[in-house]
Backbone as CSV, one residue per row, in Angstrom:
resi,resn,N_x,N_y,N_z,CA_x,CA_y,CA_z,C_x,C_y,C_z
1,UNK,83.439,31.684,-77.584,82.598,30.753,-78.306,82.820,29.353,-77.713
2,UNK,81.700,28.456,-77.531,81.653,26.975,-76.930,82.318,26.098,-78.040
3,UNK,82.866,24.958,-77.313,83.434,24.155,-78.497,82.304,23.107,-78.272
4,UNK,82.257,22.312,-79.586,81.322,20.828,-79.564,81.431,20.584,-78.119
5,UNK,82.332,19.968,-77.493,82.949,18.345,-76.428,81.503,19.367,-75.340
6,UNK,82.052,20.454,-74.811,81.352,21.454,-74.052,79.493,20.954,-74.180
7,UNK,78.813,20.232,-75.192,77.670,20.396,-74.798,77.937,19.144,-74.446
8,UNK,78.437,18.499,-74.162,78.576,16.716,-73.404,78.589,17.039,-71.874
9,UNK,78.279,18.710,-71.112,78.177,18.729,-69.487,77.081,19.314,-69.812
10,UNK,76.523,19.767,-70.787,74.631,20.046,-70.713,74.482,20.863,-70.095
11,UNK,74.483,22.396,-70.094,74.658,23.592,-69.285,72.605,23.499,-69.761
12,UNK,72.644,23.651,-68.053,70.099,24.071,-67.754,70.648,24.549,-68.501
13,UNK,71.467,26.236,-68.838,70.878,27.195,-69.229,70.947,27.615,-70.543
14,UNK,71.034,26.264,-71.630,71.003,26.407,-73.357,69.629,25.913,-73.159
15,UNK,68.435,25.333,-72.136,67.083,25.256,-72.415,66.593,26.684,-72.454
16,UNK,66.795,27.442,-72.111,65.738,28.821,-72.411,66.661,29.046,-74.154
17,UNK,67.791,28.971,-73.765,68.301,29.947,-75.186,67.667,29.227,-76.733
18,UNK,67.015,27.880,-76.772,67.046,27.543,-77.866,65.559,27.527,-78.553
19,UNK,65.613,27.431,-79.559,64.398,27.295,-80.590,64.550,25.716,-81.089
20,UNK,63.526,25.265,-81.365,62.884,24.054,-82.085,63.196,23.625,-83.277
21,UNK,64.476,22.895,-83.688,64.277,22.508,-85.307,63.416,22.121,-86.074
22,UNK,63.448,22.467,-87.041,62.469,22.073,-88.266,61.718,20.722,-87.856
23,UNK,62.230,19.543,-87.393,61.691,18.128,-86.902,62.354,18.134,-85.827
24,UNK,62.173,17.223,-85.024,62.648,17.198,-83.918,63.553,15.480,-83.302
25,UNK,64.568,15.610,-83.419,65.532,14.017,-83.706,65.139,13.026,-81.990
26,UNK,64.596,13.588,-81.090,64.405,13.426,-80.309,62.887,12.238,-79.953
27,UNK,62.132,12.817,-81.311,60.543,12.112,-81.177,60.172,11.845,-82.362
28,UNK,60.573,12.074,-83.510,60.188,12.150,-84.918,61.260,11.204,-85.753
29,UNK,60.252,9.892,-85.793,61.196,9.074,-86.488,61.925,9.709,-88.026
30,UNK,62.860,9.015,-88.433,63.430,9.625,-89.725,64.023,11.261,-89.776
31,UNK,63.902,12.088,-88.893,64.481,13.168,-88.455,66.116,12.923,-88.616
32,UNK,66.757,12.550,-88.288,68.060,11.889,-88.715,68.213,11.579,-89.954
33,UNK,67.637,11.203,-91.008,67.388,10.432,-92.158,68.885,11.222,-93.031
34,UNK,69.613,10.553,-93.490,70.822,10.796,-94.184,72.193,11.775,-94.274
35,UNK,71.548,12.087,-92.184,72.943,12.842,-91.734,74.224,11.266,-91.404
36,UNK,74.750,12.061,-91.153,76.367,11.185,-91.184,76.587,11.191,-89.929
37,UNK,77.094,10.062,-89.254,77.059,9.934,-87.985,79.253,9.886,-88.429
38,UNK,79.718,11.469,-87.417,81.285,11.284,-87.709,82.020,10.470,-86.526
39,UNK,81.061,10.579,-85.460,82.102,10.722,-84.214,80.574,10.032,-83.228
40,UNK,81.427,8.777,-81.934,80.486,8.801,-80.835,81.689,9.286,-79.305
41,UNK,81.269,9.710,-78.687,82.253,10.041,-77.566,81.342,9.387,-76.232
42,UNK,82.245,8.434,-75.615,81.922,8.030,-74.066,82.407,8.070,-72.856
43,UNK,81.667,8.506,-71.932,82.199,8.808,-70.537,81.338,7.909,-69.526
44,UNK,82.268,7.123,-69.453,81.960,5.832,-68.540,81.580,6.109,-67.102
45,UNK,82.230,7.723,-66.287,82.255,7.899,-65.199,80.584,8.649,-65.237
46,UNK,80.430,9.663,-65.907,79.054,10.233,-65.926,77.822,9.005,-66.386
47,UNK,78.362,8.039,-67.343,77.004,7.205,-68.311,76.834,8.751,-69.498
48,UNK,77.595,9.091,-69.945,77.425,10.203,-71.003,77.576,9.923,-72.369
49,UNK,76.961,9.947,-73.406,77.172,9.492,-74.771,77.163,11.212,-75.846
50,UNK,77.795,11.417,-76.446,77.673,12.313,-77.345,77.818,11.565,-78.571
51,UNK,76.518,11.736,-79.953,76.773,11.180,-81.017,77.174,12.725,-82.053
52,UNK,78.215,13.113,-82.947,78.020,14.151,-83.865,77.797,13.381,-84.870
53,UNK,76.934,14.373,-85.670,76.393,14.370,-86.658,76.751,15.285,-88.340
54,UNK,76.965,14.951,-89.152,77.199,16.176,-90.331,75.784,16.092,-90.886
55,UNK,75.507,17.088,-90.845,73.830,17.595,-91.512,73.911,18.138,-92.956
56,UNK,75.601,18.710,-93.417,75.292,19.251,-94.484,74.508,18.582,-95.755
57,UNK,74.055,17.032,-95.501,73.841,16.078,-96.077,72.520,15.595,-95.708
58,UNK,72.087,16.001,-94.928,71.023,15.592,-93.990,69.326,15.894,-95.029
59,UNK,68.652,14.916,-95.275,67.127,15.554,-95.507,66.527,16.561,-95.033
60,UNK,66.580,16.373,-93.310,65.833,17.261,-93.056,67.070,17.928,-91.986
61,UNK,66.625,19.138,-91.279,67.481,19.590,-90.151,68.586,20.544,-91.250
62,UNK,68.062,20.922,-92.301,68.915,21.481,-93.162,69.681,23.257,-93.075
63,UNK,68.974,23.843,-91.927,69.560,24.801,-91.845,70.723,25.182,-91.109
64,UNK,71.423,23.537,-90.507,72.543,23.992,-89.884,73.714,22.503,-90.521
65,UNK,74.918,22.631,-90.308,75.708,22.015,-90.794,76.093,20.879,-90.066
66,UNK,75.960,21.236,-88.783,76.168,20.191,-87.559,75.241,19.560,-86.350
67,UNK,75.278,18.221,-86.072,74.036,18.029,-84.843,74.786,17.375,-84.013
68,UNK,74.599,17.332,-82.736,75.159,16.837,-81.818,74.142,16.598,-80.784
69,UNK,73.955,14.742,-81.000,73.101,14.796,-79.500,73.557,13.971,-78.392
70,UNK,73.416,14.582,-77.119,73.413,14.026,-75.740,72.723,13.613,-75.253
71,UNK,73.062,11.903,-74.444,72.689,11.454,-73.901,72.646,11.374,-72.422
72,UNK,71.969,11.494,-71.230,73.019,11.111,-69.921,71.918,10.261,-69.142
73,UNK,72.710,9.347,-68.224,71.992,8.577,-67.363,71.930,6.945,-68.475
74,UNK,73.091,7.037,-69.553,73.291,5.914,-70.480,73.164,4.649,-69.462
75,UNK,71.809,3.694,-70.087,71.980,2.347,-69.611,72.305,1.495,-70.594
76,UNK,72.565,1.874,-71.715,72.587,0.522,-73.217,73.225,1.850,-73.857
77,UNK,74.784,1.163,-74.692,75.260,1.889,-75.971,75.231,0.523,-76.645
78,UNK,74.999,0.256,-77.693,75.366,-0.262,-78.775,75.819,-0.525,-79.867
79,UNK,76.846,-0.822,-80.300,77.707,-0.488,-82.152,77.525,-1.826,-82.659
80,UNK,76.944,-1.987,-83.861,77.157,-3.764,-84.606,77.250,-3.375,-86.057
81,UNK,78.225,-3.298,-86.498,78.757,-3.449,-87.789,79.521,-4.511,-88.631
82,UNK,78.206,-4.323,-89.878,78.790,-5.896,-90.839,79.602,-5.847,-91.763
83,UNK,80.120,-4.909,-91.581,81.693,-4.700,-92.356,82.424,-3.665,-91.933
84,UNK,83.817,-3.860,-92.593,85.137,-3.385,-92.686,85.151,-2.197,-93.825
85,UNK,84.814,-1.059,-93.579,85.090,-0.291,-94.691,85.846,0.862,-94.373
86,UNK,86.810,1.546,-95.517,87.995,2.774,-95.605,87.027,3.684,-94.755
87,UNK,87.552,4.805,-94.555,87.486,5.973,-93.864,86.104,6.175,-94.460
88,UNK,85.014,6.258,-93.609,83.765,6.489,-93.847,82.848,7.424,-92.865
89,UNK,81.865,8.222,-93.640,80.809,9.085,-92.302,80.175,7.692,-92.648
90,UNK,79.071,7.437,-91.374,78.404,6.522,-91.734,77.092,7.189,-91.944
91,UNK,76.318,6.854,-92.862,74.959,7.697,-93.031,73.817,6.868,-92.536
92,UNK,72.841,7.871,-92.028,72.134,7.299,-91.530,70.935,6.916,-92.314
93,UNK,70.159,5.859,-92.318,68.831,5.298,-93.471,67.925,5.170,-92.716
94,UNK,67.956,5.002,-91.335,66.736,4.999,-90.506,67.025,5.470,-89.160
95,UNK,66.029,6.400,-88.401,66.030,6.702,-87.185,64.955,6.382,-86.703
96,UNK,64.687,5.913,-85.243,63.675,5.728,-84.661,63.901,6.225,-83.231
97,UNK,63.717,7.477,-82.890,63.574,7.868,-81.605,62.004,7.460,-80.561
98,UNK,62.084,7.211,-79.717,61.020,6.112,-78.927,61.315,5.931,-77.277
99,UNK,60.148,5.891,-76.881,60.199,5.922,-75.260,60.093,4.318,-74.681
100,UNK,60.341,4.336,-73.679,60.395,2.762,-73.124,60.847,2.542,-72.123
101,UNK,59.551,2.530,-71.239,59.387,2.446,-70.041,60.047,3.711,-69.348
102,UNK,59.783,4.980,-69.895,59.967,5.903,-69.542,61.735,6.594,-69.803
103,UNK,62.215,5.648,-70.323,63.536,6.069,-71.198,63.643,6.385,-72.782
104,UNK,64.901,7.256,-72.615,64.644,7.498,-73.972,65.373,6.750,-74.644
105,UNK,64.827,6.107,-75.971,65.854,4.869,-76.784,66.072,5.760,-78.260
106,UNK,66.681,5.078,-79.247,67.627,5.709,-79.914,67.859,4.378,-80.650
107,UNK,67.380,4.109,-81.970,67.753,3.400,-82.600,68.026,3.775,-84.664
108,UNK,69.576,3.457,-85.135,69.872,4.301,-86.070,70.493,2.849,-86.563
109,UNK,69.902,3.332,-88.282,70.236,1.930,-89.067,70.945,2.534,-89.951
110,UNK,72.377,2.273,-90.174,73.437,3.357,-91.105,73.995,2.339,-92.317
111,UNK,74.122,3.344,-93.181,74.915,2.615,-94.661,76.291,3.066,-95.004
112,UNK,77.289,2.634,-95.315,77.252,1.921,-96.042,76.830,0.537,-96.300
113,UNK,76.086,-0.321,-96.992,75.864,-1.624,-96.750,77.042,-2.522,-96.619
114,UNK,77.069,-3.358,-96.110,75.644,-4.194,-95.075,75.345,-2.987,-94.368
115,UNK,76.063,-2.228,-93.474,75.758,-1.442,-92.812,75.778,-1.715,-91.215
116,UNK,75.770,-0.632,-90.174,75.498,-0.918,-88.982,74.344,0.060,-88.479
117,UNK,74.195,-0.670,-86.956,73.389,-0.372,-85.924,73.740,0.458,-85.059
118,UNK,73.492,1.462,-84.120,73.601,1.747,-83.069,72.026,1.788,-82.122
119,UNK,72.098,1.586,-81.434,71.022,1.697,-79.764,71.868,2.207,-78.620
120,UNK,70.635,2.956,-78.295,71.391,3.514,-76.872,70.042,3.887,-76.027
121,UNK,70.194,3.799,-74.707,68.884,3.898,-74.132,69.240,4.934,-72.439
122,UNK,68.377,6.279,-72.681,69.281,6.832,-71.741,68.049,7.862,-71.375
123,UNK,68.091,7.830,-69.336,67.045,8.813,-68.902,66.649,10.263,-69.274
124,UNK,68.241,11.023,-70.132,67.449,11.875,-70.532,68.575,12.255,-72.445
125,UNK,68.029,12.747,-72.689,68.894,13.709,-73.549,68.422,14.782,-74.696
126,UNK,69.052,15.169,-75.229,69.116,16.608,-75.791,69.556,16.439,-77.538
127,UNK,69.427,17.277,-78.054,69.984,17.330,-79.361,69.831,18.884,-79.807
128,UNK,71.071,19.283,-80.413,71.597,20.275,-80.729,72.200,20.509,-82.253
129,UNK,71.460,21.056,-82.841,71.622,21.720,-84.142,72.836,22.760,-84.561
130,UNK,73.922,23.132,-84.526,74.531,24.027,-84.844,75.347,24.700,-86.156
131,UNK,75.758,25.305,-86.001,76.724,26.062,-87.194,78.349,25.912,-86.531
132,UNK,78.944,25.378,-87.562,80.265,25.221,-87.118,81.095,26.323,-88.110
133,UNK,81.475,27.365,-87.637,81.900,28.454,-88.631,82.750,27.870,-89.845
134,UNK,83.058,28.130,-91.127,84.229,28.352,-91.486,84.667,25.959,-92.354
135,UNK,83.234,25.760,-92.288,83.126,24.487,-92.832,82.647,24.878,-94.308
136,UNK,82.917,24.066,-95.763,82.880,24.438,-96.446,81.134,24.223,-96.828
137,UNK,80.446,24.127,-98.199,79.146,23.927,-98.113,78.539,22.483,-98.644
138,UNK,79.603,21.744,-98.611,79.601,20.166,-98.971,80.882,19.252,-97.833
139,UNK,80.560,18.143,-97.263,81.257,17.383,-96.444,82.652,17.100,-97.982
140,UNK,83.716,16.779,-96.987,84.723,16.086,-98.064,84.527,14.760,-98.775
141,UNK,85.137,14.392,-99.255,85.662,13.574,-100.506,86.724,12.279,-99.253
142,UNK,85.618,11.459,-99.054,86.344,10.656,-97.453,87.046,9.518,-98.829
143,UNK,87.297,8.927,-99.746,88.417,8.365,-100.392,89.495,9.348,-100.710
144,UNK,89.356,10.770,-100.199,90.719,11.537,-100.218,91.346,10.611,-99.800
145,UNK,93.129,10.649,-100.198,93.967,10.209,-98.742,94.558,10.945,-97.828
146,UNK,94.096,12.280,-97.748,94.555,13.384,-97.478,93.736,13.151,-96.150
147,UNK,93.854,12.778,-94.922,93.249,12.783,-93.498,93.391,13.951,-93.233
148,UNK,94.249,14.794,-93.213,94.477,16.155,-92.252,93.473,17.063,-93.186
149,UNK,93.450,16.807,-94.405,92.129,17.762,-95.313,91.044,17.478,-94.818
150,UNK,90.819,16.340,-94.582,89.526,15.946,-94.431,88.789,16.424,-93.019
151,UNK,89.750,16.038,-92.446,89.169,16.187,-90.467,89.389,18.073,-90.559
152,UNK,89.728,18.702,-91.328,89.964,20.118,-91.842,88.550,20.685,-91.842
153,UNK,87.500,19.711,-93.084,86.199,19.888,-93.681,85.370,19.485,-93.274
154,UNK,85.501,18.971,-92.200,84.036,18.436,-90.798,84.040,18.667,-89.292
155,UNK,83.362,18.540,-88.865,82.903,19.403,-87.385,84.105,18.200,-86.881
156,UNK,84.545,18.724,-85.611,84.842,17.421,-84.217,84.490,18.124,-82.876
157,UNK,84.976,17.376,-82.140,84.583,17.552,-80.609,85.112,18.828,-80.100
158,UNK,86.625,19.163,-80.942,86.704,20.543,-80.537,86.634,21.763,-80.865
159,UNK,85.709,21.927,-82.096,85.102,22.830,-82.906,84.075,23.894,-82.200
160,UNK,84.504,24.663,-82.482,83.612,26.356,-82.071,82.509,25.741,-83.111
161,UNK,81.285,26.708,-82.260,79.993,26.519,-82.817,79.384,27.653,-82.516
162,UNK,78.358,27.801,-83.632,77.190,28.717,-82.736,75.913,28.298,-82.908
163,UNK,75.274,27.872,-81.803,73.970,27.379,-81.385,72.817,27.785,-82.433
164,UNK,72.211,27.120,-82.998,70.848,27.266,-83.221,69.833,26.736,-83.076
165,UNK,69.663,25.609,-82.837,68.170,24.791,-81.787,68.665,23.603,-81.529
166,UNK,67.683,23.988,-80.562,68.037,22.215,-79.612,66.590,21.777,-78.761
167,UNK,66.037,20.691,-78.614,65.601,19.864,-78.210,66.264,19.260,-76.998
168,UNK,65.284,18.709,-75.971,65.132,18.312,-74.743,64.295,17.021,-74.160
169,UNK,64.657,16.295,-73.971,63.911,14.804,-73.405,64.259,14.763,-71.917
170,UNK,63.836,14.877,-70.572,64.236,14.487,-69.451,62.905,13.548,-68.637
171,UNK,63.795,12.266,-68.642,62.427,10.837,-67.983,62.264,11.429,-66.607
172,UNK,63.665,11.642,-65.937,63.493,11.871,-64.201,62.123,13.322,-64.014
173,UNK,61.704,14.239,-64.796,61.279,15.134,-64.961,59.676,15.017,-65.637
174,UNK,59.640,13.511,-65.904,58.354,13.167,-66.630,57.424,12.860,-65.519
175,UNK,56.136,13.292,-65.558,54.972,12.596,-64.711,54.185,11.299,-64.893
């Protein structure tokens, strides 16, 4: 079984294996709309961004527990946050996936309030829906003080998964 970190080298060959989520986080603004952004991972040597996601919370994209999308060919990451807050998912209140000038951009407006921003603007990327076995059917209780419970009850980078749709954006590949 693949762990999360594993779709951050983007194997061609999960484009034939996958099916289409319910919306698509890639082109459909608000598709994101009140998943939890847990984790961003960067690789400075590729330009690679992986954002995870907890869906068990999510509006839409509801038939899987976890999302994870990739970026590569990163020219802009961005983080701006107007506060200091305890151990938090940050949820997301607005997505706007959008092309520009033939890149793909990525803009996510998260709460807690004030709240932060992320942007990221990158030639191609992907997003991936999965099942992370053995997660319970609600995210934890993040004012636990119990950290090792918690990171217990949500996906990370090195979590077994099993695939269920994913989406595809590639600019170098556009006419």
């Amino acid at each position: 079984m693949m762990k999360i970190h594993e779709l951050l080298l983007l194997n061609p060959a999960l484009h034939t294996e996958a099916s289409r989520p319910e919306m698509d986080p890639l082109t459909e603004n608000g598709a994101l709309q009140e998943a939890q952004l847990l984790d961003i991972r960067f690789d400075a040597l590729t330009r690679t961004v992986g954002l995870l996601f907890e869906l068990r919370v999510a509006l839409q994209l509801r038939d899987t527990n976890t999302g994870v999308l990739v970026a590569n060919g990163v020219s802009e990451l961005s983080w701006t946050a107007r506060s200091s807050t305890g151990l938090t998912a940050w949820t997301v209140g607005r997505s706007r996936p959008h092309l520009d000038r033939g890149l793909f951009r990525l803009d996510l407006n998260l709460w807690p309030a004030p709240g932060a921003e992320l942007k990221l603007e990158a030639e191609s990327a992907a997003f991936f829906a999965v099942d992370v076995p053995g997660l319970p059917e609600a995210p934890p209780d993040y004012s636990d003080p119990d950290r090792m419970k918690i990171k217990a009850e949500i996906a990370a980078w090195e979590s077994p998964f099993e695939p269920v749709h994913a989406v595809f954006y590639d600019a170098t590949t556009q006419s």
